[in-house]
N, C-alpha and C positions, 0 to 999 in steps of 0.2 A: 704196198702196205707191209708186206712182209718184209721186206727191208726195212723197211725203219722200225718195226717192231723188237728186227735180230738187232737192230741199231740201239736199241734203248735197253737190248738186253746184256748187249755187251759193256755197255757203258754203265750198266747196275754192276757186272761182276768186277767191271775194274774197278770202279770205285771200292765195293766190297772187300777185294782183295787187298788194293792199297789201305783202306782204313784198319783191318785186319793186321798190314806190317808195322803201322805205328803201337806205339805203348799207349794206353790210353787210361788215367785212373779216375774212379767214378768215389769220391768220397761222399756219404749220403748219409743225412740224417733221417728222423724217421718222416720228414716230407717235402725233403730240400736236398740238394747237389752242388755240390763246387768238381769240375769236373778239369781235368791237368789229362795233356797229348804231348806226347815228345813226336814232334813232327821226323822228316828224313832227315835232318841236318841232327836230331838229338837235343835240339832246342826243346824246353818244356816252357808249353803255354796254358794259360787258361780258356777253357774252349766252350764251358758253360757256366754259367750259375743262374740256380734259378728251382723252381717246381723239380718231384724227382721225376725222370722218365718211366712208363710201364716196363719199355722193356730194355733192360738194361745195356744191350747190344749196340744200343740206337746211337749212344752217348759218344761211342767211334765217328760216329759219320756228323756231327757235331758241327764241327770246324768246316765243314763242305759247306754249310747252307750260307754262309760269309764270304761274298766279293768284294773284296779288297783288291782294287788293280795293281796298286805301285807295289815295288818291290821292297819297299821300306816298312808295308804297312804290319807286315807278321812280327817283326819284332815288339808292337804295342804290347799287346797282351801276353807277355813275358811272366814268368812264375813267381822269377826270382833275376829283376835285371840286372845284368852288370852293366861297369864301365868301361869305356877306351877302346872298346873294338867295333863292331856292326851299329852298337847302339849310341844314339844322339838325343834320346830323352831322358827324363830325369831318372837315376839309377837306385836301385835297393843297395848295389853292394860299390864298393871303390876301395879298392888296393894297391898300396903298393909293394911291389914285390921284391925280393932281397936282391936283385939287381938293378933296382930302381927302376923297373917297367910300372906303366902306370896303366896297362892295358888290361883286363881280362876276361874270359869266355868260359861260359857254362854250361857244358853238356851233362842229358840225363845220363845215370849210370845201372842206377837200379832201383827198387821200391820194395818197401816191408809192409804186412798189415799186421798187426798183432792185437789181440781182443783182450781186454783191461778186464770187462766183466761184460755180462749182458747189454746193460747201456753205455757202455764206454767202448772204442775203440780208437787205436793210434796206427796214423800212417806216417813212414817216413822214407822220404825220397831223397835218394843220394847222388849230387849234382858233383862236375870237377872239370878243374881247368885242365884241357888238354893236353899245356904247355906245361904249366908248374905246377902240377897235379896237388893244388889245396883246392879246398871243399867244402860244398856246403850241403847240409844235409837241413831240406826242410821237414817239419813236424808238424802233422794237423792231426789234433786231438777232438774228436767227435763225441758228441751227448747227444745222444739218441732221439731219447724222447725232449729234450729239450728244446733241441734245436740251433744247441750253440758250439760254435765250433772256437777252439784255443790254436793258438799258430806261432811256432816263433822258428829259428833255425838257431845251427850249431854251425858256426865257420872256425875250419881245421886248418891248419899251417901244414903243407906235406910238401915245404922247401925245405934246403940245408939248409939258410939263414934265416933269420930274422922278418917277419913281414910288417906291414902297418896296415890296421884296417880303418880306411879316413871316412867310410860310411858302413853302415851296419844295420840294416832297417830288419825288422822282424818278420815282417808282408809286404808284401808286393801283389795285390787282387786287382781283377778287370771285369768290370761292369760294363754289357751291350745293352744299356737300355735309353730313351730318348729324352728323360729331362729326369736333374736331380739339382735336389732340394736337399741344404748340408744345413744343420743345426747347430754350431756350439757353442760353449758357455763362457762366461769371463766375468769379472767383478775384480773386487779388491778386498778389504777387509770390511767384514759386515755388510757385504754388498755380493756376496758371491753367488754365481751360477744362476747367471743373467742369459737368456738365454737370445741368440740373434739367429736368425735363418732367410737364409740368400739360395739365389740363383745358379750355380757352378755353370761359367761361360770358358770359352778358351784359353788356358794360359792354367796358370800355379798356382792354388789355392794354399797356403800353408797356416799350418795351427804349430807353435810351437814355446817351452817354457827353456829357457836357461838359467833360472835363478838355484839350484844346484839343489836344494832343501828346503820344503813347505816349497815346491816348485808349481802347484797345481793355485799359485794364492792372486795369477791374473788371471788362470784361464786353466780347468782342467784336461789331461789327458782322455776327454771322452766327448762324441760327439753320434748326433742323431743324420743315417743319411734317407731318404724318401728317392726311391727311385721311382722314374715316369711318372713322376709331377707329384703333388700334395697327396699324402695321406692324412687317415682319419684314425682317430681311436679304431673303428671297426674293421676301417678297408683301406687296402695301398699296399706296395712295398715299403718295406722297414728295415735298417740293421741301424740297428744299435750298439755302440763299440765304446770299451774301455781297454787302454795299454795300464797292463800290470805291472806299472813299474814306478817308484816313488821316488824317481829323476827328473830331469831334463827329458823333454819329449819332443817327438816332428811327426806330424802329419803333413803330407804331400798332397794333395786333388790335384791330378791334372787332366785336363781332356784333350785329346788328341783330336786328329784332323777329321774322323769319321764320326765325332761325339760322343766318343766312347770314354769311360771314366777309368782313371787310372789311382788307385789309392798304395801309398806307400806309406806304413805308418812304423815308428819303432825311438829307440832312447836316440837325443838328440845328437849327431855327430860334433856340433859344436865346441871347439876347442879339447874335443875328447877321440883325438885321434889313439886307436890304442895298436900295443905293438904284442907281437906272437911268436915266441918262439917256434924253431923247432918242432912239430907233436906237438906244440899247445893249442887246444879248441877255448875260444869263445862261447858263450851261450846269450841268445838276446832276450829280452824277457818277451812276454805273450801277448799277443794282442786277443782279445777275447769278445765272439758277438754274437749276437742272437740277431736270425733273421727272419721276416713273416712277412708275409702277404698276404693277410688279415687283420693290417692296420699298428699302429701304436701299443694298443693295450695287451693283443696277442706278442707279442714281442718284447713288452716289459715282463710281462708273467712270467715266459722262458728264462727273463734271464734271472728271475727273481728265485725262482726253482731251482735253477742251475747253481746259484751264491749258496744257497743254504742247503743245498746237497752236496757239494764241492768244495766251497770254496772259506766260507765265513765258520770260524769254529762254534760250534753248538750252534747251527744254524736253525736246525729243526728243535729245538730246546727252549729254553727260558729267559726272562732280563728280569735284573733287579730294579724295583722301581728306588728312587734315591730321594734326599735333601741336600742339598749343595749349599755351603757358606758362603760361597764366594762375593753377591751380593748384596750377602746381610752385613759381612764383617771388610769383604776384602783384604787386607791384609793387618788389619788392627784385631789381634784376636788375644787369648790367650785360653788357657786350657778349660779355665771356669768355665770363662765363655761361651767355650765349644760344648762341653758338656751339658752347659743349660740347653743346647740343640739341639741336642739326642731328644731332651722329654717332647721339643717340637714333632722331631720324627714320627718318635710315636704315637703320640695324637692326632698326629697327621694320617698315620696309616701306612710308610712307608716302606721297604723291606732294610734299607742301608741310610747311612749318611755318610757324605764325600768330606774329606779336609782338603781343600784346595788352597791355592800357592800360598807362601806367607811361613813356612812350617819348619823351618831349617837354616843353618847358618848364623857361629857364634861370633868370630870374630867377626866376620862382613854379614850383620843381621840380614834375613831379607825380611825386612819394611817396607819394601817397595822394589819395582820393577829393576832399580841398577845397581842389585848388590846381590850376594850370596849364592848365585846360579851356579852351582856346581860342588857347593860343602856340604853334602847330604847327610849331617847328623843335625839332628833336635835343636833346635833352638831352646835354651836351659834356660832365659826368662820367658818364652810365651808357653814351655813344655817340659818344664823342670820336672816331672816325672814319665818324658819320653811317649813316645810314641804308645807304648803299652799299655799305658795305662788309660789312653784313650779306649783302645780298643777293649781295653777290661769294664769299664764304666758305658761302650756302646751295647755290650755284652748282656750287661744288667739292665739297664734300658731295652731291652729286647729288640736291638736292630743287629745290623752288620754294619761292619767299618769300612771305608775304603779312602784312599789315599791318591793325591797327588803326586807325577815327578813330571821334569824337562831334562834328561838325563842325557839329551847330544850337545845339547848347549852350556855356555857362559857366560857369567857377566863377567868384566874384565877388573871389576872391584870384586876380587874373591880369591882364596887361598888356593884354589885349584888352578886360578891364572898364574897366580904368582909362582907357582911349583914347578907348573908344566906347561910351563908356552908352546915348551916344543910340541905339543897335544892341540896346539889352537891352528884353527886353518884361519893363517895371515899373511903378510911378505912384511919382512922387516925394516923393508925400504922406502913400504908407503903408510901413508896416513889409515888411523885402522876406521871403519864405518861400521857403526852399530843398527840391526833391527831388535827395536826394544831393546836397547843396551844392551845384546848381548852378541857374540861370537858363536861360530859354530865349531864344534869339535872333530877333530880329523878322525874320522871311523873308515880310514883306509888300512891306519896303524892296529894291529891287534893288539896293544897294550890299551887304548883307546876302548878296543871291544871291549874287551877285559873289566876297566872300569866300569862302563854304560851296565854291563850284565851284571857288575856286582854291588852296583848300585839297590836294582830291582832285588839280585839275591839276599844282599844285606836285609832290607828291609822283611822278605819273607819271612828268613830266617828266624830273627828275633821276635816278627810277631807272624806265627803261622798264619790265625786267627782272620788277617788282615785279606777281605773278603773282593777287591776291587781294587783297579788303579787305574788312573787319568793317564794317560800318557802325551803330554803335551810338546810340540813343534814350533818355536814362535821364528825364528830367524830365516835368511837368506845368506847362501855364501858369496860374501865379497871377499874382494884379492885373493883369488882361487890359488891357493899355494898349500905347498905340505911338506912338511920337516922331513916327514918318516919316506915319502916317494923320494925325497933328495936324498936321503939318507943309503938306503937302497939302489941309488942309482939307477931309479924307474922314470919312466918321463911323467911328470907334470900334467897333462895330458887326459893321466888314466885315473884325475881325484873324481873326477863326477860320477866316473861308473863305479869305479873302487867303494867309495862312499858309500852309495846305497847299497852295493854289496854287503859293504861291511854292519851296516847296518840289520839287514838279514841275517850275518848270519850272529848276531846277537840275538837277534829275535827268535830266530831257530833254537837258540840255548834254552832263552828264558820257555818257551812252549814247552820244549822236551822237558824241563824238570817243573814245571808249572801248567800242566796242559788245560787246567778245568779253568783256571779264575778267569774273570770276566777282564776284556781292556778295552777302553774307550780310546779311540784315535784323535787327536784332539790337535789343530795345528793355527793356534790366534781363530778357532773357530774353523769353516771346510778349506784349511789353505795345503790341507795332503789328503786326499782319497780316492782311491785305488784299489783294484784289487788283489794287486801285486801286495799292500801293505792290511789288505783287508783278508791275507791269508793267515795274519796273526790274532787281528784285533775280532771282538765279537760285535763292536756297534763303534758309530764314531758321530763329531759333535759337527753339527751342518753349518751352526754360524756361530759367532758373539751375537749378532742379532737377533735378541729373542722376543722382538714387537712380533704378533702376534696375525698381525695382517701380514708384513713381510713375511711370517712362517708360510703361513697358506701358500704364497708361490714359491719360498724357497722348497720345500716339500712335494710340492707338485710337479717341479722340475727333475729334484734328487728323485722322483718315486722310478723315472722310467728306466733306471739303471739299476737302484740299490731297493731290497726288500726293508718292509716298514722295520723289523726286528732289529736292522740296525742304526737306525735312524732316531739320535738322540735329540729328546726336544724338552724342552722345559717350562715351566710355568715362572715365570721372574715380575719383577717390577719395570721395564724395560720400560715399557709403554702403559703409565699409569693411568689415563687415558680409558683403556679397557677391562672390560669387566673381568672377574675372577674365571667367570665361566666360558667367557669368549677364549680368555687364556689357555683356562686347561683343557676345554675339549679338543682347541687347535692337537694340543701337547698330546693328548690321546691319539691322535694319529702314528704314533709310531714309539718311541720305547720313552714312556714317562718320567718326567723328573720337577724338584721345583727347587727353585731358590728364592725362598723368601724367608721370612722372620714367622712363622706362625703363630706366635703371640699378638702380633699387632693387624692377625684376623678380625675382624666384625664375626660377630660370631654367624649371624647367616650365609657367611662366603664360608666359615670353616666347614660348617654344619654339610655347604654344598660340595666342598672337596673333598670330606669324608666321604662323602656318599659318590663321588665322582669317583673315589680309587676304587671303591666295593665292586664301581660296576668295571672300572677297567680290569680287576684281576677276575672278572667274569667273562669279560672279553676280548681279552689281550690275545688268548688263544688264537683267536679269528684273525685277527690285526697280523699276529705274528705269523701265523703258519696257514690266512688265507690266499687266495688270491685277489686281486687288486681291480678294480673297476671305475677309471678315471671316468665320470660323469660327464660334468660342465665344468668347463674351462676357466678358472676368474682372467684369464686373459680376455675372453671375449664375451666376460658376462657379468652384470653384477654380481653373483654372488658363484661359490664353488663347490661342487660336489662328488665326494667319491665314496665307495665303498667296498668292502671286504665281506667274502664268501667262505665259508669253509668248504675243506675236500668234498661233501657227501652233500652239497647243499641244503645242509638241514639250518644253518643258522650263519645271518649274516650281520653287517653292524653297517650304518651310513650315516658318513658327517656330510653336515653342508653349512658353510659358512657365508655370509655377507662383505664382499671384499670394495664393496662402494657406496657411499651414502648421500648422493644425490636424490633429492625430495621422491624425482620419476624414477628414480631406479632403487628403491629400498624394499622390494617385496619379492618373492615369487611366484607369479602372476598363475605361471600354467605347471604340470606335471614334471617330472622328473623320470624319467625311465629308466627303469634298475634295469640292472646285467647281471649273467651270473648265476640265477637262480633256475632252477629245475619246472620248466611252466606247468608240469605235470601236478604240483604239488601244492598244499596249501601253506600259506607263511600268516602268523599273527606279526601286529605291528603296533611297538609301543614305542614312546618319546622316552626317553631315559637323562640324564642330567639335567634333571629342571633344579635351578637356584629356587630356593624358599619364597624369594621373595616376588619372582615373575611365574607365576603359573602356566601349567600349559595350553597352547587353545586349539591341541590334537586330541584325536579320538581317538584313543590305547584301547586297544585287544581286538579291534577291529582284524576282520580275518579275512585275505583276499587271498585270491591264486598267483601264483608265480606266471601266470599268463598275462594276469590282467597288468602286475604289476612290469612287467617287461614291455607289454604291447600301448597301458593307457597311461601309466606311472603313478607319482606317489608326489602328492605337492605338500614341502615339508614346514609353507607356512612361515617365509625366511621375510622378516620385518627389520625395523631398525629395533625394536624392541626385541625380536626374537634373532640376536645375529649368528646363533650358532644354536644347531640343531643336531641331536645324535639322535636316530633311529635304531630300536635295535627288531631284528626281524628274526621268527622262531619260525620252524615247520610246524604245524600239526594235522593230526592224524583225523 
């Protein structure tokens, strides 16, 4: 016995020792680990993720509790894979190198932590090829309390010559768990973020866009993954992931031979092989995600927190509620017109009114979708007294103005095409293809920049006043070419990433001397959102779709990525069909707006949408700055429910809507059980948005506990006659 006792002790300290000679780094949020080992060969792997450990020593010996026989199997769980040498799965990085080697090898070299603030810190780990000593240095940016970690690397050129980097993925993570469940989205126009979820078996799973701009318009750059089988709003593993970047994108899923998940996610290598000097480093944009193992909802909250503490400007702050023409008038407008719209505004209750397309261009009018896209002065018959004077007369109407542009695009009937082709991304050899008549502009060229920024400057300029702006995206790039990359003697190659660069760093201009006004990201509806592009904009527009039953699941899908604050919804005629009230409490769910005619109100639908904004600028607070508590699912239920808590759980707001009208399924039969709320405490409960004309048949002021209502629920009475129900829920004392 006492041999094998000395037996098991010896075999503790060797192990000890050897786990001790590896590098081991422990990146931990405040209840989560991603945990990286540079083994003996200086390979760096991923050796956990997961729960954090107590004690934080343990995280070395990690990689022990994994037998793996074959001799190929340590290279899966790679940090950051290359190609052409040991490795024969799919790779994060692929170069070619100035002697035309198409091999390379990553050893660790060293590691930094450096503390940003209390909840922020950054690690970065410096990997290098042996041989041609170029580099990659990965980056994981931690949020503490959030839970959400940012990742992307820097790859260095440290040859004498010229390199190509023919892949470039931003992550490279490995997942040891037994069944995963992948979620993503796809649609087309007024159809988007459909959401499908499958099985991940053996082989390539790939998500990827190449349409070069408004690239997220089949399918966005973000996806839900469930590891060890189905999660629930409440229970499961969960990461949820968006690449911040407003490109071309690739997701990778692969599972290897032990069933282990291999995720590589980053800007798509497609036709965007790019080349490096010398000393030039690359940068890839960020892949960003929140993970829980407390289901769906705990996971959308992190990340929702994490946007509007980081990421979204004036996240914790405010939204203008609006009137939008677009609608009413479309493009047949003229300044009376608009003017008569302001007094809607205001009777309405709104804080602004938007002037949308239609507003600019003298010699090629735009009348209509195939003209004027790029002559960004006044239209002198629909606005013979300019822009100004709009915003003079929304002034005296007591609202705010705000304004339309498409400021990367062109129609090809337009003075800006005729001037400057050489600004239009085409090839002169082939036939050109238009979405919605228009071209997209080469924002690789900084004269290009130039323009786009001084598009937005202009209009500042002349009217400070000018309180808002649309920013709309409607095109794709066909016959990927560029004057100013040939002109340059750059390759061809580098427009997809160029592009969005260049786009950035417009956007960077316009922030820095514009940092407050408010911009809606708008691309033919959700055909760009990101939060690569959501580092500018402060809300952005989810569909053209604004039927009102399609809101409920578009909404329900956007909610598990993006906080309701940015999430622009409207009240329209889309689907006339539905009532006023069905409309606008949908629209209450997240940053309100309407586009209709408010004159050709009934007066007890006005009567009710006046009284509908009173209560959202009573409530918007909660909406905005609470957290979220997806209910009941309209995927698996008649009707849907969610609600929002504020920080102190003293007061909360609950929509549930009717999303089927089948005779046996128009009611809500049994309870509803809120989340959320503090069971220690008591909450009053009233119905709020009742139309004039449908009374309520709830019992207002009635007073339950936060126990009861979490443990027995709250049945909100959902009919075909009652298809939308707002609750609003107070503490008291």
């Amino acid at each position: 016995m006492n041999k094998i006792y000395l037996t098991i002790i010896i075999v503790l300290i060797v192990n000890t020792l050897f786990s001790q000679s590896l590098v081991t780094i422990a990146l931990e949020s405040k209840d989560y680990a991603l945990v990286l080992q540079a083994d003996e060969n200086k390979r760096l792997g991923t050796v956990y993720f997961g729960k954090k450990l107590a004690q934080k020593t343990e995280y070395a010996i990690a990689a022990q509790q994994y037998d793996y026989s074959d001799n190929n199997a340590g290279i899966y769980n790679n940090a950051y894979t290359p190609s052409g040498t040991w490795s024969m799965i799919e790779p994060a990085l692929q170069v070619t190198h100035a002697d035309g080697n198409i091999s390379t090898e990553l050893l660790y070299i060293s590691h930094e932590n450096q503390v940003i603030d209390k909840n922020v810190k950054l690690i970065n780990v410096l990997l290098q090829d042996p041989v041609y000593k170029t580099t990659v240095e990965l980056f994981y940016k931690i949020y503490h309390n959030e839970n959400v970690f940012e990742q992307w690397c820097e790859i260095k050129n440290g040859e004498k010559g010229t390199v190509v980097l023919n892949k470039y993925a931003s992550t490279n993570l490995y997942f040891s768990n037994s069944e995963f469940h992948l979620t993503h989205y796809n649609g087309t126009w007024a159809r988007e973020m459909k959401p499908e979820t499958e099985v991940l078996t053996a082989g390539i799973k790939t998500l990827d866009s190449k349409l070069g701009a408004r690239t997220n318009l089949y399918q966005p750059p973000t996806f839900m993954l469930e590891l060890d089988g189905k999660a629930s709003e409440q229970h499961g593993k969960v990461l949820l992931s968006n690449l911040a970047w407003s490109g071309n994108f690739k997701f990778d899923f692969e599972k290897d031979s032990y069933g282990n998940l291999r995720l590589i996610a980053g800007a798509n290598p497609y036709n965007a092989a790019y080349e490096l000097k010398p000393n030039e480093s690359f940068k890839t944009p960020a892949l960003i995600y929140s993970y829980s193992e407390n289901g769906k909802g705990t996971a959308s909250r992190q990340m929702h927190r994490w946007a509007k503490n980081y990421r979204v400007p004036d996240g914790n702050g405010s939204r203008l509620t609006l009137l939008n023409n677009w609608e009413a008038t479309y493009f047949d407008f003229d300044e009376n017109k608009i003017v008569e719209l302001f007094q809607g505004a205001k009777k309405l209750g709104v804080d602004m009114f938007l002037l949308d397309d239609g507003w600019f261009g003298n010699k090629y009018p735009r009348n209509g979708d195939n003209a004027g896209l790029g002559d960004w002065q006044e239209n002198r018959k629909k606005l013979p007294h300019g822009l100004g004077y709009l915003v003079k007369e929304a002034t005296a109407a007591g609202i705010k103005f705000g304004i339309w542009v498409e400021p990367e695009m062109v129609n090809p009937k337009s003075e800006l095409y005729e001037n400057h082709l050489d600004w239009v991304i085409r090839q002169d050899k082939r036939p050109e293809h238009y979405f919605r008549n228009q071209l997209v502009l080469d924002l690789s060229n900084p004269e290009v920049q130039d323009f786009v920024y001084e598009v937005l400057d202009s209009i500042f300029t002349k009217n400070p006043e000018i309180a808002f702006v649309k920013w709309d995206c409607n095109a794709v790039i066909y016959n990927a070419h560029s004057d100013y990359l040939e002109k340059m003697k750059l390759p061809q190659t580098h427009l997809y990433v160029d592009y969005v660069n260049g786009l950035y760093k417009v956007l960077d201009r316009i922030r820095k001397k514009y940092p407050k006004v408010p911009m809606m990201l708008c691309s033919g509806g959700g055909g760009r959102v990101d939060y690569g592009s959501l580092k500018y904009f402060t809300e952005f527009w989810l569909s053209d779709n604004t039927d009102p039953l399609e809101r409920v699941f578009l909404q329900w899908d956007y909610s598990h990525f993006y906080p309701a604050i940015t999430l622009c919804a409207h009240v329209t005629n889309w689907d006339k069909k539905a009532t006023i009230k069905y409309r606008t409490d949908v629209a209450m769910m997240g940053k309100l707006g309407f586009d209709i005619v408010v004159d050709e109100l009934s007066q007890p639908d006005l009567v009710y949408c006046q009284n509908a904004i009173r209560n959202y600028d009573n409530i918007k607070n909660i909406i905005w700055q609470g957290d979220l508590f997806r209910l009941v699912s309209p995927y698996e239920n008649p009707y849907a429910s969610l609600m929002f808590v504020d920080e102190k759980k003293e007061r909360a707001v609950m929509f549930n809507y009717l999303v089927a009208n089948r005779f046996d399924f128009t009611y809500s039969y049994q309870p509803i059980l809120l989340r959320g709320l503090d069971s220690s405490k008591n909450y009053k409960v009233k119905e709020i948005n009742i139309h004039p004309d449908v009374p309520s048949t709830f019992e207002n002021d009635k007073i339950y506990s936060g126990d009861f209502l979490m443990k027995v629920g709250l049945n909100p009475n959902i009919t075909l006659v009652r298809e939308s129900v707002v609750m609003e829920i107070q503490e008291v004392n």
